[in-house]
SEFI-528111 format. One record per residue (C-alpha): residue number from 1; y negated, x, z; residue in one letter. Coordinates in nm, 2 decimals, decimal comma. Layout:
% residues N
   nr      c2      c1      c3  rest
  NUM       Y       X       Z     A
...
END
This chain:
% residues 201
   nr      c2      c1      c3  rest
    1   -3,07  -21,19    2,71     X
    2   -2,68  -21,26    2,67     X
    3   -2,58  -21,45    2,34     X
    4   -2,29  -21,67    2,48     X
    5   -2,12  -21,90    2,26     X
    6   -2,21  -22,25    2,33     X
    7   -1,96  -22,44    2,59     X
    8   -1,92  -22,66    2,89     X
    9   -2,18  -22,56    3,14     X
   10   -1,94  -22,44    3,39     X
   11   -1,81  -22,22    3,11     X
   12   -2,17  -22,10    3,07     X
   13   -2,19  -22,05    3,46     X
   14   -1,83  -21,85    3,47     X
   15   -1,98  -21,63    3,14     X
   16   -2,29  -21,56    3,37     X
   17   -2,11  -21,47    3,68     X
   18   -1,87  -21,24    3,48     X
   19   -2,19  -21,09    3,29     X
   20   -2,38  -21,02    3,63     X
   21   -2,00  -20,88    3,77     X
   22   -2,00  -20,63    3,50     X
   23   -2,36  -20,50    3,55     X
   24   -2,27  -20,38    3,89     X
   25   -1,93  -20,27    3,76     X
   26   -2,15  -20,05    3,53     X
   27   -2,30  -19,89    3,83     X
   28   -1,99  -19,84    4,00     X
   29   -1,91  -20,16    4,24     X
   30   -1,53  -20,16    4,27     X
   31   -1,56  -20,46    4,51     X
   32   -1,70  -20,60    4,17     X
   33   -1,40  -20,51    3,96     X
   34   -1,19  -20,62    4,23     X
   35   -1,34  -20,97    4,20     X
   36   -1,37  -20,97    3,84     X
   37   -1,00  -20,89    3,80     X
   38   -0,90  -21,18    4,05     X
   39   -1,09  -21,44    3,83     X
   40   -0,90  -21,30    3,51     X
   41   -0,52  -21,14    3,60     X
   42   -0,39  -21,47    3,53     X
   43   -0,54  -21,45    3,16     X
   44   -0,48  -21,12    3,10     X
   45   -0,10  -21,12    3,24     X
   46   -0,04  -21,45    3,09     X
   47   -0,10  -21,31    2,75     X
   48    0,02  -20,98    2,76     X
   49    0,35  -21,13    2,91     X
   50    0,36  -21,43    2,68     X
   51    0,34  -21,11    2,37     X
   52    0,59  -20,89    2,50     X
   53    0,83  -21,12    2,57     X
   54    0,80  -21,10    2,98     X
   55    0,95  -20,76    3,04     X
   56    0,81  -20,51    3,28     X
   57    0,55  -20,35    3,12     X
   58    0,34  -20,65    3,18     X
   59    0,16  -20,51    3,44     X
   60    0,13  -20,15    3,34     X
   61   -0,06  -20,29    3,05     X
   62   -0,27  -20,52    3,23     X
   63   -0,34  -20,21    3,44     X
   64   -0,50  -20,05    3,14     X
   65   -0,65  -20,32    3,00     X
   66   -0,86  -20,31    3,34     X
   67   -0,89  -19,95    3,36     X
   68   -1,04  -20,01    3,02     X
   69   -1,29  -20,23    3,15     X
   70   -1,39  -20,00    3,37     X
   71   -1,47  -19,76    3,13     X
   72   -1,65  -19,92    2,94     X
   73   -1,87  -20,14    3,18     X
   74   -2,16  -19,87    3,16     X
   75   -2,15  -19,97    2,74     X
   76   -2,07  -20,38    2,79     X
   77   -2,36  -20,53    2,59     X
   78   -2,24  -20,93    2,64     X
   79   -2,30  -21,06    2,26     X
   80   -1,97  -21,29    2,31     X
   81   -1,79  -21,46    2,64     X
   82   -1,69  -21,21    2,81     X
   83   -1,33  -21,35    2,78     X
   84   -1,36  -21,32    2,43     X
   85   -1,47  -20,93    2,46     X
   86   -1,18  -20,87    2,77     X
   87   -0,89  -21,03    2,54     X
   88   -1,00  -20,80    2,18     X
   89   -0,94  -20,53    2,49     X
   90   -0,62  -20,70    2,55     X
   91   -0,50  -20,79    2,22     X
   92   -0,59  -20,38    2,15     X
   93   -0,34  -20,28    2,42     X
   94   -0,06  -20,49    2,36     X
   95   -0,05  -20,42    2,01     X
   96   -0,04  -20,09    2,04     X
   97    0,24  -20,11    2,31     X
   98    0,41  -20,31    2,07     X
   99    0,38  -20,01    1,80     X
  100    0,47  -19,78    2,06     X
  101    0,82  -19,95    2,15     X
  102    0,88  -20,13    1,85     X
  103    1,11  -20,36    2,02     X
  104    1,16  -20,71    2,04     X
  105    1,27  -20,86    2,38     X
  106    1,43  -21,19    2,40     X
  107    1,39  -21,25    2,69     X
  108    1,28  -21,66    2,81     X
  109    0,92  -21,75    2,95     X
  110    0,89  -22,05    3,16     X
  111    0,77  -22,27    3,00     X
  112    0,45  -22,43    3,09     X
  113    0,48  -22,77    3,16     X
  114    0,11  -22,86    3,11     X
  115    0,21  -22,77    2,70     X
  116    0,30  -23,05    2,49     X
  117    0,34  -22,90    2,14     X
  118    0,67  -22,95    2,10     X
  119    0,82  -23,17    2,34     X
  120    1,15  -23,34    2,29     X
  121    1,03  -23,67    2,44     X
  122    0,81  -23,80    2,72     X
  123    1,08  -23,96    2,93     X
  124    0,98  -24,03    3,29     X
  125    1,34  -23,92    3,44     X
  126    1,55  -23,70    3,23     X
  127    1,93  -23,74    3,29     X
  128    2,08  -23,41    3,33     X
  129    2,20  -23,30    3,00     X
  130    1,85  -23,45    2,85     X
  131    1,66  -23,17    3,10     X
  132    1,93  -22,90    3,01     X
  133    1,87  -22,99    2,64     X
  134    1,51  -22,97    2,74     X
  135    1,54  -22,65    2,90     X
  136    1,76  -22,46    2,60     X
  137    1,49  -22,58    2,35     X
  138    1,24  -22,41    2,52     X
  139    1,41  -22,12    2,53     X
  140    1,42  -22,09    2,20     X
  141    1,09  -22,18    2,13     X
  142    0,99  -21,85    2,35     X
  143    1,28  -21,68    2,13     X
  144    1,11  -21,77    1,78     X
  145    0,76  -21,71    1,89     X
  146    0,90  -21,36    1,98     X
  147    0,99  -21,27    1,64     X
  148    0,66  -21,40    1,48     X
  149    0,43  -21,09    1,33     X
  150    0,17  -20,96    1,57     X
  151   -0,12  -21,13    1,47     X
  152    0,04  -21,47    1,44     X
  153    0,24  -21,44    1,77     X
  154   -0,12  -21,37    1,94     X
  155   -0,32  -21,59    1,77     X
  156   -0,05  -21,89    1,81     X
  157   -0,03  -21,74    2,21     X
  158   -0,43  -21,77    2,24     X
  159   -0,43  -22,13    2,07     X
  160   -0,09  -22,30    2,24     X
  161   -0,14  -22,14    2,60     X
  162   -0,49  -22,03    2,63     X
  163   -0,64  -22,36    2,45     X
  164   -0,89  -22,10    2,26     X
  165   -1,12  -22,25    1,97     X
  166   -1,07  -22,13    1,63     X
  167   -1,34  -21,93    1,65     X
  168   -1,28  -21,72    1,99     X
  169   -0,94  -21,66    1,86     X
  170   -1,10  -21,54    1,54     X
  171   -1,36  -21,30    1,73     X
  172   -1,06  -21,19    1,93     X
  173   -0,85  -21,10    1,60     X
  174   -1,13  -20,97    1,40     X
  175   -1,07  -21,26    1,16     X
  176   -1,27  -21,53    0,96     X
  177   -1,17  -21,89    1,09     X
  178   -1,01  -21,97    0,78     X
  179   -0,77  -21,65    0,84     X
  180   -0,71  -21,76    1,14     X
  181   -0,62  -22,14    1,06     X
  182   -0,43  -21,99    0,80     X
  183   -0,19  -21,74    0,99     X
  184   -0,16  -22,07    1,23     X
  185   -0,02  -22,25    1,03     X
  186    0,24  -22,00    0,89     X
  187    0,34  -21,97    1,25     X
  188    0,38  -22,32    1,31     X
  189    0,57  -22,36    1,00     X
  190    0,77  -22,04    1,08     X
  191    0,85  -22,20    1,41     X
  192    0,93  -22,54    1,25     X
  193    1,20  -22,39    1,04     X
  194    1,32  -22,17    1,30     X
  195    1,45  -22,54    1,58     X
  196    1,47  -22,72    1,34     X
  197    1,83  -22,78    1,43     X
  198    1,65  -22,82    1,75     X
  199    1,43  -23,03    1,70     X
  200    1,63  -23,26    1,45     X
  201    1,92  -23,36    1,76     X
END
């Protein structure tokens, strides 16, 4: 019986589908993987771009990261979401990329405009300079998060974009929860200091 952690029901129903998706990956279904990828790509890509800075080894990565999957479907044993298993695969792969490179690309995300965790204000209609304003500080929001150390760049990635809990992004890391609140908030204070010329206009 699969241990997943406790969730919305549809959560639990998407954890299900993705657990029954690997067993006939296990045994070979590439219609399976195909599926299994579709429900995912956005996840996978959205992180591994989000670490990397967006450059084009975003999906050579996520490549692997599936390949990887495939691999090891025969071995999956679900004691987790299987999210939480797919993005330790991830967060594997991208780190290692990173140590393989060891560059750091500035180069701007777009920003999502469902994230309000650091917003400059909530004004209806922007005049022009306020969206350009707008627009330059979230550029450098993507530009500070860039140079943030591994672990807190991923686990801040995993919390602001992915809306993880504490404690996924803590299975994902191999970290307590404490750790985890803890490199956090060195990020966020990291970033803090980083605009806050920015964020002081």
């Amino acid at each position: 019986m699969a241990e997943i952690e406790s969730g919305k029901p549809s959560e639990a129903n998407g954890d299900a589908e993705d657990v029954r998706l690997m067993r006939l990956i296990g045994g070979g279904d590439t219609a399976a993987l195909e599926e299994l990828i579709e429900r995912h790509q956005a996840l996978v890509a959205g992180t591994i771009g989000r670490m990397l800075g967006g450059n084009s080894d975003v999906e050579d990565v996520a490549q692997q990261v599936f390949i990887r999957v495939w691999k090891s479907a025969g071995r999956y044993v679900p004691k987790a979401k299987f999210t939480t298993w797919l993005l330790k695969i991830t967060r594997n792969l991208v780190f290692n990329e990173l140590r393989r490179t060891k560059r750091h690309v500035h180069v701007p995300i777009q920003p999502d405009p469902q994230s309000d965790e650091i917003r400059l204000g909530d004004q209806v209609t922007q005049t022009p300079d306020a969206s350009l304003l707008e627009t330059e500080l979230q550029g450098k929001i993507e530009e500070a998060i860039q140079s943030l150390p591994e672990s807190q760049r991923m686990a801040l990635i995993l919390r602001r974009y992915q809306d993880l809990s504490y404690e996924e992004i803590a299975r994902i890391l191999e970290l307590s929860v404490p750790a985890v609140k803890s490199i956090l908030f060195r990020a966020r204070t990291e970033l803090r200091e980083r605009l806050k010329a920015y964020l002081d206009k």
